[in-house]
N, C-alpha and C positions, 0 to 999 in steps of 0.2 A: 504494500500500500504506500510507502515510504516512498520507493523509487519511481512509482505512477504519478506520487502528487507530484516530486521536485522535476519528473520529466516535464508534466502537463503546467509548474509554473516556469519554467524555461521558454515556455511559447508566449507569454506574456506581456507587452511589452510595459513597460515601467515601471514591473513589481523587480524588488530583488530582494534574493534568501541571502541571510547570514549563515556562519556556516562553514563545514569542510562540506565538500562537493564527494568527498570520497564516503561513500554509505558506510562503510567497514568502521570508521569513525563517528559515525553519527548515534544519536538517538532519535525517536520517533516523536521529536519535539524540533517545531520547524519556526525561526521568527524568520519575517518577512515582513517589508514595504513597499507599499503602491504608494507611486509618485503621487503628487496632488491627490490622495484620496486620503482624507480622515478613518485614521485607526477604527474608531467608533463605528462609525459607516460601514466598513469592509466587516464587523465583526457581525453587525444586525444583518448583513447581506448573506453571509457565508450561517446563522444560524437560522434565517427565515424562508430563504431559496432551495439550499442543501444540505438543512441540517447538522451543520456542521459545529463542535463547542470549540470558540478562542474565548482567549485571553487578548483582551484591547488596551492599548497604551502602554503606558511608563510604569504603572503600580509603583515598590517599592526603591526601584531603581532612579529615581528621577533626577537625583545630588549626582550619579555616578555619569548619567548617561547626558546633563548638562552641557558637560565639557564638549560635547560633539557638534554644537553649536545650532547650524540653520534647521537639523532636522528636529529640533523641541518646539512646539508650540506652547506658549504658558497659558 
């Protein structure tokens, strides 16, 4: 299931998976961002269209993940 979703978001254009690309390193915990589209958004999309459960936004990371600059919205 792991290697169907990261094949099927490689077709994507403007999302992009953080990540090693290499599965053998992965776990079955995938964060990803679509350009111009609010976290929120993507997450009501992905649990109302295909049932899908995420987690939306920053939670408790939000002091760490600051430093990275334009991609925080406060």
């Amino acid at each position: 299931m792991l290697t169907h979703f990261i094949e099927a978001c490689s077709k994507i254009d403007g999302l992009t998976l953080f990540g090693p690309t290499d599965l053998t390193k992965r776990v079955a915990v995938v964060s990803f961002l679509i350009e111009d589209i609010d976290s929120h958004e993507v997450a009501v999309i992905l649990d109302e269209h295909y049932q899908i459960a995420v987690r939306a936004g920053l939670h408790c990371a939000l002091s760490y993940i600051k430093q990275w600059g334009p991609l925080i919205r406060d």
